[in-house]
Steps between C-alpha positions, in 0.01 A plus 500: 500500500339515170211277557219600740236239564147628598346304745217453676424514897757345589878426395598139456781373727657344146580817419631663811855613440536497119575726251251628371212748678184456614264801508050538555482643155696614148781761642591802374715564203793639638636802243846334460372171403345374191087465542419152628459226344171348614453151502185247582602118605194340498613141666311207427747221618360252780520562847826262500695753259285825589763671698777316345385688151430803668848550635676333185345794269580741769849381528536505069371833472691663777829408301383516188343917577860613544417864547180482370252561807212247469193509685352128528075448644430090508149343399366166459201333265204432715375126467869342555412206798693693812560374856423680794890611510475581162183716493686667829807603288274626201248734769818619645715602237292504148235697355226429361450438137233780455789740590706345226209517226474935540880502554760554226840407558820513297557124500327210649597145556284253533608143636375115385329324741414115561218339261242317550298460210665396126371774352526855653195644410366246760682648792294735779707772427482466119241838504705702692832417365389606125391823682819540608664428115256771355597768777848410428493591135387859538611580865860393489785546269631147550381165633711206619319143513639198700444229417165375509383828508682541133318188398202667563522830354616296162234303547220811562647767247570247210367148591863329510407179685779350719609157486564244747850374535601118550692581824544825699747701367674623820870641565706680335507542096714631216403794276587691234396875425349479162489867442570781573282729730500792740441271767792279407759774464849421664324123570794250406400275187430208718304482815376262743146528652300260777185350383231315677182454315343156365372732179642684259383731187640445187719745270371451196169565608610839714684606220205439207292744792779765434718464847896539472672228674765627711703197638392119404660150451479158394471306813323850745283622212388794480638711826366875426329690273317853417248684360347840501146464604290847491717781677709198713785332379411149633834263611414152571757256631382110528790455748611669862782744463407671828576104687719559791812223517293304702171509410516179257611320792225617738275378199637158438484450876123547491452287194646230717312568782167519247654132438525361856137660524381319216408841323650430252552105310877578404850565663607828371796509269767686614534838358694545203849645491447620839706257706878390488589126424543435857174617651347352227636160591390597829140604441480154316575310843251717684258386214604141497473516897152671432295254233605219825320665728240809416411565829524905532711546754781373242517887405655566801833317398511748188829655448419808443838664678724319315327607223463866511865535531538387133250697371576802237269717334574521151271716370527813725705668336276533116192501748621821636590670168157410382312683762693760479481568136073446592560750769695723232198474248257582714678795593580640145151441421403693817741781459416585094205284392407771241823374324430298189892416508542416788163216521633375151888443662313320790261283315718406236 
């Protein structure tokens, strides 16, 4: 069990009989094993996709850590609009930002979250979030953004402003490495990656700002790119490699509910190449079926089991070898930082 998850009070009953561990506090290096990895997921995502996330990055590290051991604490930005469930789940099994903020960890990932303002300098938890960036830069060795949360740290460290797409951009996209990279090593040429974001940052503008894009395309954009900020080596994808095989169904499922609750003005589009040609002749009945009659209780005639059985995650695979040359940096950097060679080979 390479991963070991430090919770809080409690353990969650979502992670009852998985792989990985669950321990009060950082074990002990054993003496056969490599020193730890240690690893901050600070989680962000609504309380509709909290635990979903939480288990999808525990699930994509435990394969990607192979043998080596990795010690994972969660967090969460203050000022993100919670339920009583969710604030539960955070009291239980979080800590506290402050702990974060005179912590250092190896690594730390740090999730996007749901808008509400155009600009993210509006948000509540604008403040704390650039905190967050700063103690990143000298307390880490490398940084992954999701996301919005890459959006932002673009946006904070080099004013990049995002842009608003004409539609979602939502399923599954096409990509192309257009480099190469440590964290691309033994990463086929092309790669697919699911998105779901309305905005997007540009390439020529990351690039004049001196990031290296690592994967982009025509029709996705930009999908990942780097940059060494300080002592951290920040990674910044705009789309989800971490998405379980489900999870952009559970999503287009509550856009449509959002629609029969008249949250939102539009029926969602259906995620792009996600679906087979015969669910998506199906899903277009359901939505025919739906725009007749947009009562709620439509969603129950969803089809989601016929569904799930055609499902096939595409992207597993490069998502995987990704993490686990992240996992492999961090611990090269851990084992010999003093080594000029050895930072220049993984920052090249």
């Amino acid at each position: 069990m390479p991963l070991v998850v430090v919770d809080g009070s409690q353990v969650s009953t979502e992670w009852v009989g998985k792989r990985w561990a669950r321990s009060a506090g950082f074990p002990e290096a054993s003496a056969s094993q490599p020193q730890p990895v240690t690893i901050a997921l600070i989680n962000n995502m609504p309380d509709a996709a909290l635990e979903d996330t939480e288990l999808q990055f525990f699930e994509l590290l435990n394969h990607a850590a192979c043998n080596i051991p990795v010690n994972l604490k969660l967090y969460s930005l203050p000022g993100i609009p919670r339920s009583e469930r969710g604030q539960k789940h955070l009291t239980n099994f979080y800590s506290g930002i402050d702990d974060l903020l005179n912590s250092r960890f190896d690594g730390v990932i740090v999730t996007g979250t749901e808008p509400i303002h155009p600009d993210l300098r509006e948000e509540p938890y604008w403040g704390i979030l650039i905190s967050v960036l700063d103690w990143a830069e000298r307390n880490t060795t490398s940084t992954v953004l999701s996301c919005l949360a890459a959006h932002a740290g673009v946006l904070y460290s080099d004013g990049i402003p995002r842009h608003r797409l004409a539609d979602k951009q939502f399923g599954v996209f096409d990509y192309m490495k257009n480099r190469s990279h440590a964290l691309t090593q033994h990463i086929e040429e092309a790669v697919q990656t699911p998105h779901s974001r309305w905005n997007e940052v540009r390439e020529d503008a990351l690039v004049a700002c001196g990031y290296d894009v690592l994967t982009s395309s025509a029709r996705g954009g930009v999908n990942s790119f780097v940059k060494k900020k300080r002592n951290s080596l920040f990674v910044h994808f705009q789309g989800h490699p971490e998405y379980g095989t489900q999870t952009l169904l559970k999503e287009y499922r509550r856009d449509i509910k959002r629609f029969l609750r008249h949250e939102r003005e539009t029926y969602p589009a259906t995620p792009v190449g996600y679906f087979n040609a015969s669910i998506t002749r199906l899903l277009a009945e359901f939505q025919k079926n739906v725009l007749s009659d947009t009562r709620e209780k439509q969603l129950a005639s969803f089809p989601e089991g016929a569904i799930v059985e055609t499902l096939s995650n595409s992207w597993a695979s490069w998502a995987t070898d990704l993490y686990r040359n992240w996992l492999q940096y961090l611990l090269s950097q851990k084992s010999d930082s003093s080594s000029p060679v050895a930072v220049s080979r993984m920052t090249s």
